[in-house]
C-alpha positions in Angstrom: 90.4 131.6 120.3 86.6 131.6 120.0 85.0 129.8 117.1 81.9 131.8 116.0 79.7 130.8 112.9 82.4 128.8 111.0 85.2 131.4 112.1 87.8 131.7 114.5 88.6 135.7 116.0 92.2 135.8 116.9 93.3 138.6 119.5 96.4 140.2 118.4 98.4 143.2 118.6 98.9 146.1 115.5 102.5 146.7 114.1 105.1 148.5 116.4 105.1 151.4 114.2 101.2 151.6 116.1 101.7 154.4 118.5 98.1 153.4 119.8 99.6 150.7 121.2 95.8 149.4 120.5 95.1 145.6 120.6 92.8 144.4 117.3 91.3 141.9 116.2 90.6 139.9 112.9 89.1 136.9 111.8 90.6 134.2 110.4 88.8 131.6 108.1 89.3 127.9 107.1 88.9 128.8 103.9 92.8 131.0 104.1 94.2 127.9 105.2 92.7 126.2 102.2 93.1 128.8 99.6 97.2 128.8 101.3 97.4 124.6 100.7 96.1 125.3 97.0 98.0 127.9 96.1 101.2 125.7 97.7 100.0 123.0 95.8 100.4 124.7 93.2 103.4 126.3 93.4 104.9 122.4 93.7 103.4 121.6 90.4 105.1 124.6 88.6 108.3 123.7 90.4 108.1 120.5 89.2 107.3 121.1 85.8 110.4 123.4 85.2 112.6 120.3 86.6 111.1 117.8 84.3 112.1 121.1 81.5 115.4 121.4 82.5 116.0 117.5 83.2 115.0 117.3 79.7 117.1 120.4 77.9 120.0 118.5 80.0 119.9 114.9 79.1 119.2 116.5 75.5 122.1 118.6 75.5 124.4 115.2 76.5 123.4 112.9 73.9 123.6 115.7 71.2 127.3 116.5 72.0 128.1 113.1 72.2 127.0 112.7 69.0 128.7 113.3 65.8 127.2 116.0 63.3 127.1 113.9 60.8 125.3 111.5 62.2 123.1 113.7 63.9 122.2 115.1 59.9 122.0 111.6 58.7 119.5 110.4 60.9 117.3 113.3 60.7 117.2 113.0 56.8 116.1 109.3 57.3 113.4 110.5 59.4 112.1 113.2 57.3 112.4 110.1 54.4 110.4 107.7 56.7 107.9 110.3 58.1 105.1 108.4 57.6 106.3 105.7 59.6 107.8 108.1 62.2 103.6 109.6 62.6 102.2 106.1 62.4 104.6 105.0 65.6 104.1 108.2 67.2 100.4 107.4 66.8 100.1 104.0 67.8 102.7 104.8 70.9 99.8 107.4 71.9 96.7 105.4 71.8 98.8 102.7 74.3 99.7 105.2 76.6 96.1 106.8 76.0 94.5 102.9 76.9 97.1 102.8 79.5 95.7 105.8 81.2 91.7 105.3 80.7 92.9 101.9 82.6 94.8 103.6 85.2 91.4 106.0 85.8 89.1 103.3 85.8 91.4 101.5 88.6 91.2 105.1 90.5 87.5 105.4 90.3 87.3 102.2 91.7 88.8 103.4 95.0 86.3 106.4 94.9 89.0 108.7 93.5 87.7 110.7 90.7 89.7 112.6 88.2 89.2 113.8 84.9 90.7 111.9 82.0 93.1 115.6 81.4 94.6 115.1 84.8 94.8 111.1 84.4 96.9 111.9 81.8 99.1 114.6 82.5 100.5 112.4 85.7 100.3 109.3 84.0 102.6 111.3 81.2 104.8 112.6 84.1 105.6 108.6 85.9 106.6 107.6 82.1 108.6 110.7 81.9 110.6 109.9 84.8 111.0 105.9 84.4 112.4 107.0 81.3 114.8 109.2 82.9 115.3 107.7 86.0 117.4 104.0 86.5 114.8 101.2 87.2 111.6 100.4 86.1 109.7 101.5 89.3 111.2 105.0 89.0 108.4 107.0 87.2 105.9 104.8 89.2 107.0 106.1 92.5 106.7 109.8 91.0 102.9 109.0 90.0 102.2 107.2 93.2 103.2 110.7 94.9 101.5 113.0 93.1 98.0 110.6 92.9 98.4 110.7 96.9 98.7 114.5 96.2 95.5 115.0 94.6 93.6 112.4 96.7 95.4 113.7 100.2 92.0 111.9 102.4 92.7 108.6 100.2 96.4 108.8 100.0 96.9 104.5 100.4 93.9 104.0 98.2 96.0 106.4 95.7 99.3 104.8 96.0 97.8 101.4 95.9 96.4 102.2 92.1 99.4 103.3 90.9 100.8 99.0 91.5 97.5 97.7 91.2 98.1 99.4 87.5 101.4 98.3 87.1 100.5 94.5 88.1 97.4 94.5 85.2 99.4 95.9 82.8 101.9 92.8 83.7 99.3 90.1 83.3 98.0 91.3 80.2 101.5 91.5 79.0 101.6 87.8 79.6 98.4 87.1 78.3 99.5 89.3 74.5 102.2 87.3 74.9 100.9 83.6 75.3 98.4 84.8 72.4 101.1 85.3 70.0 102.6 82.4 70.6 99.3 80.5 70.3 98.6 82.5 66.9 102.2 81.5 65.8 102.8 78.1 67.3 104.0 76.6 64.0 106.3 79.7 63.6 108.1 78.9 67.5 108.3 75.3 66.5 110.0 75.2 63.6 113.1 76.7 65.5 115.3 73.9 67.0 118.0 73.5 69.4 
């Protein structure tokens, strides 16, 4: 191999079907090998988007023939009764996870990982899907932890790392809402007694 000008000529020999029997050339660039690990990358993303699909038509499918059609009818006529409560949940449980991400990208950004508040979000999205699905509460983070180290491959342990660092702020400020409310409401706690 001979590197020349930011390429590397590889000797080899044509296809057996050559009569010519004649050796040739080519060149090979770092920029295949790149272009290959993208489009691989990529690939893994699709792959993994059509699991999360069918995970999700699966479980789905259970809980709806475990359930009686009755009750399946009578709970979506309460919904469409409460609608407005159904959007103002749905919207309130999207600004958390929204807050939850902007905090997850400041914490990356910090390390000297930057991404864009769309990608932020579509992994951030993927953990929860998972620690949803999976048993545990560390499930979905170990998903996100791997595909953060998958979009920061020179700064995988600075990746990873955000992905607890995240998880151990939320925990605190948790604690913190928590010792609030019971500050806010201190007469409320007292007044129950053993």
């Amino acid at each position: 191999q001979i590197q020349t000008h930011g390429q590397i000529t590889v000797s080899g020999y044509l296809p057996a079907g050559n009569t010519h029997g004649v050796e040739a050339a080519y060149q090979y660039t770092p920029d295949v090998e790149r272009n290959a690990g993208f489009r691989s990358h990529k690939m893994k993303k699709k792959l993994f988007f059509l699991v999360q699909i069918v995970l999700a038509a699966v479980i789905l499918t259970v809980i709806l023939t475990k359930m009686e059609p009755s009750e399946l009818v009578s709970a979506l006529r309460m919904v469409t009764k409460k609608w407005p409560y159904v959007i103002k949940g749905l919207a309130l449980y999207g600004t958390c996870i929204f807050l939850c991400t902007i905090r997850w990208k400041l914490i990356l950004e910090s390390q000297n990982i930057p991404i864009t508040i769309g990608k932020a979000l579509t992994l951030y999205f993927t953990g929860h899907f998972f620690s949803v699905l999976l048993p545990g509460a560390t499930g979905g983070d170990l998903v996100k932890a791997y595909f953060a180290a998958m979009e920061a491959p020179s700064k995988k342990t600075e990746a990873v790392s955000t992905v607890f660092i995240d998880r151990i702020v939320g925990m605190f400020a948790l604690i913190l809402l928590a010792v609030a409310v019971m500050a806010a409401r201190l007469n409320y706690f007292l007044s129950f007694k053993e």
